[in-house]
C-alpha positions as CSV (number, residue, x, y, z in Angstrom):
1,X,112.9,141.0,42.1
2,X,113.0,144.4,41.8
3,X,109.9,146.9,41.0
4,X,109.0,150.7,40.4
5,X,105.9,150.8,42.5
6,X,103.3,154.1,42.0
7,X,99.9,153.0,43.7
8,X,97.4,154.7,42.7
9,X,95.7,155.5,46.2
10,X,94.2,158.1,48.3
11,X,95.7,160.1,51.2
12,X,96.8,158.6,54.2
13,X,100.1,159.2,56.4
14,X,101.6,156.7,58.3
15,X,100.4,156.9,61.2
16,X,96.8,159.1,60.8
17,X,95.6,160.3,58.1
18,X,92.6,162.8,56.8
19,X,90.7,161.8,53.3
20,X,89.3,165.5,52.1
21,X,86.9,166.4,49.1
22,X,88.5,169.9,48.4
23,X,89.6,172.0,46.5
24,X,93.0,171.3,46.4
25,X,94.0,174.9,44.6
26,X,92.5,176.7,48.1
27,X,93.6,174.2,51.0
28,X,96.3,172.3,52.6
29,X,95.6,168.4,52.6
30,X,96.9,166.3,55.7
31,X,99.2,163.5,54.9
32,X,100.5,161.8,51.7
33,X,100.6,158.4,49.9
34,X,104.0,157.0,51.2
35,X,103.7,153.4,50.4
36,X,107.5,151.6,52.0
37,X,107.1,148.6,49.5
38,X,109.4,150.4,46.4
39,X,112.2,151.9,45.3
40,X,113.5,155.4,45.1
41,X,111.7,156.7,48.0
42,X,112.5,160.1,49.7
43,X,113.2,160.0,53.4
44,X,110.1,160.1,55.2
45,X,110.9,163.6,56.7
46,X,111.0,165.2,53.5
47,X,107.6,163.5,52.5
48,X,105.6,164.5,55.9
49,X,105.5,166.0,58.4
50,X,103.0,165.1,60.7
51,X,103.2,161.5,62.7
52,X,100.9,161.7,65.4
53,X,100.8,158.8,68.1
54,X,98.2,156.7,68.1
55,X,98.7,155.5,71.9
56,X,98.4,159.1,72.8
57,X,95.1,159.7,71.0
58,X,93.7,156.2,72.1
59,X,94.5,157.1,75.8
60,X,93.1,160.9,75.7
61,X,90.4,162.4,74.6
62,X,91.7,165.4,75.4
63,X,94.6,164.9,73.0
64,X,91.9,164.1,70.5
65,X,89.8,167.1,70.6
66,X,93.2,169.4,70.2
67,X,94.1,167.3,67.5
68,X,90.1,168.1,65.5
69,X,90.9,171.4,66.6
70,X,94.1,171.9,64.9
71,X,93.7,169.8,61.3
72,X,89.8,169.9,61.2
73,X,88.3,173.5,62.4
74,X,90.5,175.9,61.0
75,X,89.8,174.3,57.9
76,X,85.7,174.1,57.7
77,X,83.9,175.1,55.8
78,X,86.2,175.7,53.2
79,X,87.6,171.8,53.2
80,X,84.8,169.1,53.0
81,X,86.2,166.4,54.6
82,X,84.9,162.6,54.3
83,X,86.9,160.5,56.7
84,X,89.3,160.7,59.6
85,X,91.6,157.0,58.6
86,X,93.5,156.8,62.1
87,X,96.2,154.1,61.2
88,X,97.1,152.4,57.6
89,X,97.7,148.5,57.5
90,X,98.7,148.4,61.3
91,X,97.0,145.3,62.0
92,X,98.4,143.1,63.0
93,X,101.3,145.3,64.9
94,X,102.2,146.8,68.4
95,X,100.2,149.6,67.6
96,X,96.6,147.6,67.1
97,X,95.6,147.7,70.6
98,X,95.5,151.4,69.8
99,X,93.4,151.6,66.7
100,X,89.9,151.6,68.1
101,X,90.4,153.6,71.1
102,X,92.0,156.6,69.0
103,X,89.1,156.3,66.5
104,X,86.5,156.6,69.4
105,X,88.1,159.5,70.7
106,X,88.4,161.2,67.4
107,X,84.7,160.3,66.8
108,X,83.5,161.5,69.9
109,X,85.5,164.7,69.5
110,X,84.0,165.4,66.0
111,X,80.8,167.0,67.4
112,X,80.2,169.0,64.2
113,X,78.9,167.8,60.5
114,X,79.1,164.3,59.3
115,X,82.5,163.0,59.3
116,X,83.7,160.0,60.1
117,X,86.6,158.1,61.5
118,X,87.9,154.2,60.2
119,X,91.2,152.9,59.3
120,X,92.5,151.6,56.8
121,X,94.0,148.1,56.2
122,X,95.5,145.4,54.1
123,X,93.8,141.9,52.7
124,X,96.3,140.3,54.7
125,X,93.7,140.6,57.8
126,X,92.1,138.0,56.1
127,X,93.1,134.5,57.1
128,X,90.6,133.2,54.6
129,X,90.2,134.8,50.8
130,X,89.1,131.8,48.7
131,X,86.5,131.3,47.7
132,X,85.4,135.0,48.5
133,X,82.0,133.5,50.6
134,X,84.2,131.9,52.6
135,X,86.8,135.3,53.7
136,X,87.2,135.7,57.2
137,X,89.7,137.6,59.4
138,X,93.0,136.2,60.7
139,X,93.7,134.7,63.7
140,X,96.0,137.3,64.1
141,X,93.5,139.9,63.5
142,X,90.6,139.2,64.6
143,X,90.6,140.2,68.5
144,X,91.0,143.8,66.4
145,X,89.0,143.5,63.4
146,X,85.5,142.1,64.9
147,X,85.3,145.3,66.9
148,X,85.9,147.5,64.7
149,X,83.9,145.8,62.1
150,X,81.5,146.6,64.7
151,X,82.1,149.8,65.4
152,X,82.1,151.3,62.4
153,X,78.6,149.3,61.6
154,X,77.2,151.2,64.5
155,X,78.4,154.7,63.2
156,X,77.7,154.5,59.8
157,X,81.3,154.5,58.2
158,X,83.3,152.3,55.9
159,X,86.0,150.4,56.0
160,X,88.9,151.6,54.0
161,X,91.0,148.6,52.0
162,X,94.3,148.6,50.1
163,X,93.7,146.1,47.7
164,X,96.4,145.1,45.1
165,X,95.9,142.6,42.9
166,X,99.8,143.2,41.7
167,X,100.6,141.5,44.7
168,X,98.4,138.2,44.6
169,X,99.5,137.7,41.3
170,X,103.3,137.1,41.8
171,X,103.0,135.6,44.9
172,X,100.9,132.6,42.9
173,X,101.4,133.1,39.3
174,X,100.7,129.9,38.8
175,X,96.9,129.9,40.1
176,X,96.4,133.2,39.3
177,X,96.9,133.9,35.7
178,X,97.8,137.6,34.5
179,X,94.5,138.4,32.4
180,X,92.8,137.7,35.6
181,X,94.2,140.2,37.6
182,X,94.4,142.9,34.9
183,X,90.4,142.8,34.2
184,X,91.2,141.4,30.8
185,X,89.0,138.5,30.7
186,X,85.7,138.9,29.2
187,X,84.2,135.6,30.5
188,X,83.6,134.3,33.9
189,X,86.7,132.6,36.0
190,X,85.4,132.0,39.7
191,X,81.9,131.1,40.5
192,X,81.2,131.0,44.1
193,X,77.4,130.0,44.7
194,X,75.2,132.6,42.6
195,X,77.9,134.3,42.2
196,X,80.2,135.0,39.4
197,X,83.7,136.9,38.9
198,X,86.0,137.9,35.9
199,X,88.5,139.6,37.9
200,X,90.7,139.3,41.0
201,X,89.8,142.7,42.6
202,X,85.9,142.0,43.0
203,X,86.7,138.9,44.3
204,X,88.9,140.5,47.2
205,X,86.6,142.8,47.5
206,X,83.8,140.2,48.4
207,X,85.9,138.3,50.6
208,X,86.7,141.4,52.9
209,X,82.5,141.6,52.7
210,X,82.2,138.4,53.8
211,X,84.5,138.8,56.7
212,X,82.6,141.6,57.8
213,X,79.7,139.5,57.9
214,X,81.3,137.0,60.3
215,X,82.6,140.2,62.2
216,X,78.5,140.9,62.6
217,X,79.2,144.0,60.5
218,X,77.2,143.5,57.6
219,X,76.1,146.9,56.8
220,X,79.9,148.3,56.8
221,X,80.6,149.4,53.4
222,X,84.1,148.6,51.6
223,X,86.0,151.8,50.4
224,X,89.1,150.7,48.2
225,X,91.4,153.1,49.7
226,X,94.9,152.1,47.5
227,X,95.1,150.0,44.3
228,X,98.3,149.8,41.5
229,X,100.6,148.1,39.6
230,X,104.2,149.2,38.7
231,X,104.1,151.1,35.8
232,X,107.8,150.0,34.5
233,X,107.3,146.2,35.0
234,X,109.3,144.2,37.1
235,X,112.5,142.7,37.0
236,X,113.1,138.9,38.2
């Protein structure tokens, strides 16, 4: 199978990233969307140029204040920025261990205003989807996620998600039907307790929230950070 894939998504790069509300006519933003899961893609080095290493911001806090003071002081208060995402879909990876400890750092080094840091990740942290009451993190994921779940509850910020329905759908098309995932139904197709659902995305959505709930995060807000579909089709 072969696919054209635009996500429609906000800015991240891929290793740190910086989400901005800005004018975009006056500033420079930090980072693109540079999703690997297409075709036709530029070489990374002509798409960014900033790759910062998360080990080195999770083991100094000195390398963490120098990075606020180059991409976030020169900028205020011109730029308002919202969020600091330090890592996209890196869980789980070599570079987990790293997540939390760069986000602190970056946190703690933002002594001005009322940004915050989080990351950003992919509904595969969830070992458990269906039904959405019953989402949990992964095995594989979990020594990582229940922190930070717990961590960003304690500071007030969100959790950023890519959520693609596109990708649910052909990996069961035979559970999931199509209207399903495109918000085309008009009547109810999961009920989960008092609950009821006539699309895929919400129901992702509430699984991730019920994770977070297991994680003892349950004031953590969801932030759908990247959503799409190809917009040529897809070829089987």
């Amino acid at each position: 199978m072969a696919t054209n894939f635009q996500p429609l998504c906000l800015i991240f790069s891929i290793a740190l990233s910086v989400l901005l509300e800005s004018n975009f006519a006056t500033s420079s933003s930090i980072g693109v969307c540079y999703g690997m899961v297409a075709n036709d893609l530029p070489p990374p080095r002509e798409v960014i140029d900033m790759n910062e290493d998360l080990q080195q911001l999770a083991g100094s806090y000195s390398a963490a204040e120098n990075w606020v003071a180059t991409y976030i002081t020169p900028y205020l208060p011109q730029v308002q920025f919202r969020y600091i995402v330090v890592g996209n879909e890196v869980f789980p990876g070599n570079s987990a261990r790293y997540v939390l400890p760069a986000m602190q750092n970056l946190q703690n080094a933002l002594s001005f205003g009322d940004i915050k840091v989080s990351t950003s990740i992919a509904t595969s942290v969830l070992g458990v989807s269906y039904p959405p009451s019953a989402g949990a993190f992964s095995q594989d994921t979990i020594e990582y996620m229940v922190p930070i779940a717990q961590y960003l509850n304690i500071i007030g910020a969100p959790l950023l998600a890519n959520m693609y329905p596109y990708f649910a759908y052909i990996g069961d098309p035979i559970d999931i039907s199509l209207p399903y995932a495109l918000f085309a139904y008009e009547t109810v197709v999961v009920t989960d307790g008092g609950l009821s659902y006539d699309n895929l995305l919400d129901t992702m959505v509430d699984a991730l929230y019920a994770a977070l709930e297991k994680a003892w995060a349950p004031q953590v807000q969801v932030v759908v950070s990247e959503t799409g579909w190809p917009p040529m089709g897809m070829e089987r």
